[in-house]
C-alpha positions in Angstrom: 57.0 -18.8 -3.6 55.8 -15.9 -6.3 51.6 -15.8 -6.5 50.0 -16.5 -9.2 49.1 -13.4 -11.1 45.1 -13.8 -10.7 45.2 -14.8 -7.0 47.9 -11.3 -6.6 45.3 -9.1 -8.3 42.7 -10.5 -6.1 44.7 -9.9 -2.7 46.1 -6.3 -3.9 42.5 -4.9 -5.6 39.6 -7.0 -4.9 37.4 -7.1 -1.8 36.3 -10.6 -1.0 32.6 -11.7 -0.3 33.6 -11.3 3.7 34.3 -7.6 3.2 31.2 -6.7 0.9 29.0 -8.7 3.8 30.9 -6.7 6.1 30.2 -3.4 4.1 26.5 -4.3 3.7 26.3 -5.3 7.6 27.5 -1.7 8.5 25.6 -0.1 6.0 22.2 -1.7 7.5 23.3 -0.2 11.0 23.5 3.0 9.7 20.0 2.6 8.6 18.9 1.4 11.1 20.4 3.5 14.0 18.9 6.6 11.8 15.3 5.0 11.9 15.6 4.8 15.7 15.4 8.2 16.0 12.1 8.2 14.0 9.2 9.2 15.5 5.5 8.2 15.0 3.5 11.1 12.5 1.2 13.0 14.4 -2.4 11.4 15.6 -1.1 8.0 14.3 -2.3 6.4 17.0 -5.6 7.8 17.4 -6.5 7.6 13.9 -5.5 3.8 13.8 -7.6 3.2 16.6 -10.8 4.6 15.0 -10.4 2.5 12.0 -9.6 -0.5 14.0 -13.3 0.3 16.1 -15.0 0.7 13.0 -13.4 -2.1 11.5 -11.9 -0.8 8.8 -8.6 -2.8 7.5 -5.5 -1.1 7.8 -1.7 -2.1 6.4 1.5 -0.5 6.7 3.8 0.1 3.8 7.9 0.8 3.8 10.4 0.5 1.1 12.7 -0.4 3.6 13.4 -4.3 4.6 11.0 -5.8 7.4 14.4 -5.7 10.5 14.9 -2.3 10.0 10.8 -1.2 9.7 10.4 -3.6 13.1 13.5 -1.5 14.3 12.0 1.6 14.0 8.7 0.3 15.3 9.8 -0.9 18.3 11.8 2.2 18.9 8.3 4.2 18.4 6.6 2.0 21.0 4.2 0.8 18.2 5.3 -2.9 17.5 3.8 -4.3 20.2 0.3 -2.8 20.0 0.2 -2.7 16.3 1.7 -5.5 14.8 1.9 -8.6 17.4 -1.0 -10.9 16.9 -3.5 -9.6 20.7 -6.8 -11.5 21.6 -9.5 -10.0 19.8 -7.0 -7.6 17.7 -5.7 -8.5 14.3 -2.0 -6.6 13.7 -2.0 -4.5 11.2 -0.9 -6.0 7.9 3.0 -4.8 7.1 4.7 -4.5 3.5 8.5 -4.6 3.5 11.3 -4.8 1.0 10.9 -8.1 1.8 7.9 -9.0 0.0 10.2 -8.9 -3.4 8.1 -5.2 -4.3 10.3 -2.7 -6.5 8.0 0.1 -7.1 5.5 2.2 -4.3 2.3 0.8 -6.6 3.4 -2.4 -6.5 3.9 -2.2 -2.4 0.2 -0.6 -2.2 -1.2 -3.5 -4.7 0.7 -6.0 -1.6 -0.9 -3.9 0.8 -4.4 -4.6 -0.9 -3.9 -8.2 -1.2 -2.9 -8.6 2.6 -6.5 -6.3 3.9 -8.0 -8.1 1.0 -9.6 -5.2 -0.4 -10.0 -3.9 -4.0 -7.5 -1.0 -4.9 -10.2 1.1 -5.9 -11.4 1.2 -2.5 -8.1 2.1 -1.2 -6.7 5.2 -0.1 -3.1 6.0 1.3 -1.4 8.3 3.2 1.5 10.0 1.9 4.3 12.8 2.9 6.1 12.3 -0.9 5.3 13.2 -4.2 6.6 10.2 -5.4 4.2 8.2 -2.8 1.2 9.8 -4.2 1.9 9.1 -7.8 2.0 5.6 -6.9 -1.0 5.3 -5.2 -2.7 6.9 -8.5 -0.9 4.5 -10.8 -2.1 1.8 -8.8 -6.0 3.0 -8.7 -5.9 4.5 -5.2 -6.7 7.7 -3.2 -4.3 9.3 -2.0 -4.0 11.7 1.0 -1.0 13.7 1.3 0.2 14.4 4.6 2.2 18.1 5.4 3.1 17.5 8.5 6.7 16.5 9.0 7.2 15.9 5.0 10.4 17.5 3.2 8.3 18.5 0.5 6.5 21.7 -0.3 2.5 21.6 -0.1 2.4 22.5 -3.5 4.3 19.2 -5.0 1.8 17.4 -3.2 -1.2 19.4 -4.9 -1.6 16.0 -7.2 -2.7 14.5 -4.0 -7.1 13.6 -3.5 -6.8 15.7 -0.3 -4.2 17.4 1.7 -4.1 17.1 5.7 -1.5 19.0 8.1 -1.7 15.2 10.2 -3.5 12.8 10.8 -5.5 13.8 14.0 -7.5 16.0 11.1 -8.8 12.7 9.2 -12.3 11.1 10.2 -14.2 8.6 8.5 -16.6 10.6 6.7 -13.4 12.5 5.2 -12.3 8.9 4.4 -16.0 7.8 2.6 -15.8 11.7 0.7 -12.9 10.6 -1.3 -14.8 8.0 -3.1 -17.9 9.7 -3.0 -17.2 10.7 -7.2 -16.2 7.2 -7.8 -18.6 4.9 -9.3 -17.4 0.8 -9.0 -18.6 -1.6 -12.1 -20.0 -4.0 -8.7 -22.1 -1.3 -7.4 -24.0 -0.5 -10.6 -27.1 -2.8 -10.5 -27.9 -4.1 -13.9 -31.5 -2.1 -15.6 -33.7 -4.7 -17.1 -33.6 -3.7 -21.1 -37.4 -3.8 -22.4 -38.4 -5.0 -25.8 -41.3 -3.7 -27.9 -44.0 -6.1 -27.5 -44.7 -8.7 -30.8 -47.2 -10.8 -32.3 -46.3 -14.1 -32.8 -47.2 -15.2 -36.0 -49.7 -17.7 -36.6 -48.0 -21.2 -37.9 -49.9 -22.9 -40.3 -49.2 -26.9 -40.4 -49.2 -28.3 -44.0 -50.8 -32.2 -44.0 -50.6 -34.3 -46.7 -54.3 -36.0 -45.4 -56.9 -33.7 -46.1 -60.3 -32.9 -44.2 
């Protein structure tokens, strides 16, 4: 029995949904199998763990969706301790592909809403140009990383400060990149004073008289 001529062209040229799925399946192995072999940036750990003692809110930001970031994470060693929910340690707050975010300021404005901090008071770290431009179109400092980025230190000169990693970062580095920055809810309100008046006298028209 001949085919009819749409259902032929379909067989003979066009994948079906099951192969694209398929495609898209493989293609997120490959991604993930090459994030396995990623490794944590140098003095990750120990920086984390002085802004978690000093309280200082911390989030985690990929462009990547959230099963290939928890991939890589668990591959690092650094899902468990980081991002599991311990008594008496909050995880650090994570923003994925997932979140519905197109554009790296868009990702660092989620990342501000999760620590539930103004972006002004925000600073990232960075290894792309890209990254940093981002973080300055969204309002934030931004720290550019060297070590272990593709990128040439000068294309990340745009960058608030420049670090080789992150075991070279300490909190008053951290409270130096705002030190130029003066926030509207910081600026107390000066009292304006008037030049002094006389009030003048009123005079009360009666129609009795004295």
């Amino acid at each position: 029995r001949p085919q009819r001529p749409e259902r032929a062209g379909r067989a003979a040229g066009k994948a079906s949904r099951w192969d694209k799925a398929s495609t898209e399946q493989a293609d997120r192995k490959k991604v993930r199998d090459a994030l396995l072999r990623v490794r944590e940036q140098a003095g990750f750990e120990p920086w984390v763990k002085k802004l978690r003692a000093s309280n200082v809110p911390c989030a985690v930001v990929s462009t990547y969706p959230l099963i290939t970031v928890q991939a890589a994470l668990q591959a690092a060693g650094l899902w468990d301790d980081y991002f599991v929910s311990n008594v008496g340690t909050p995880p650090l707050a994570l923003v994925t592909a997932n979140d519905g975010y197109t554009r790296a300021a868009q990702l660092y404005l989620g990342a501000a809403l999760r620590i539930a901090r103004p972006p002004q008071k925000c600073a990232v770290f960075e290894t792309s140009p890209a990254g940093v431009m981002g973080a300055h179109e969204a309002d934030m400092r931004a720290v550019a990383v060297l070590g272990g980025s593709p990128h040439k230190p000068y294309e990340l000169n745009v960058a608030d400060l420049q670090v080789e990693d992150l075991s070279e970062m300490n909190l008053l580095g951290v409270r130096s990149l705002f030190a130029d920055k003066v926030f509207p809810w910081d600026v107390e309100q000066q009292l304006e004073l008037l030049p002094e008046t006389k009030a003048k006298k009123m005079q009360v028209k009666s129609r009795w008289k004295d």
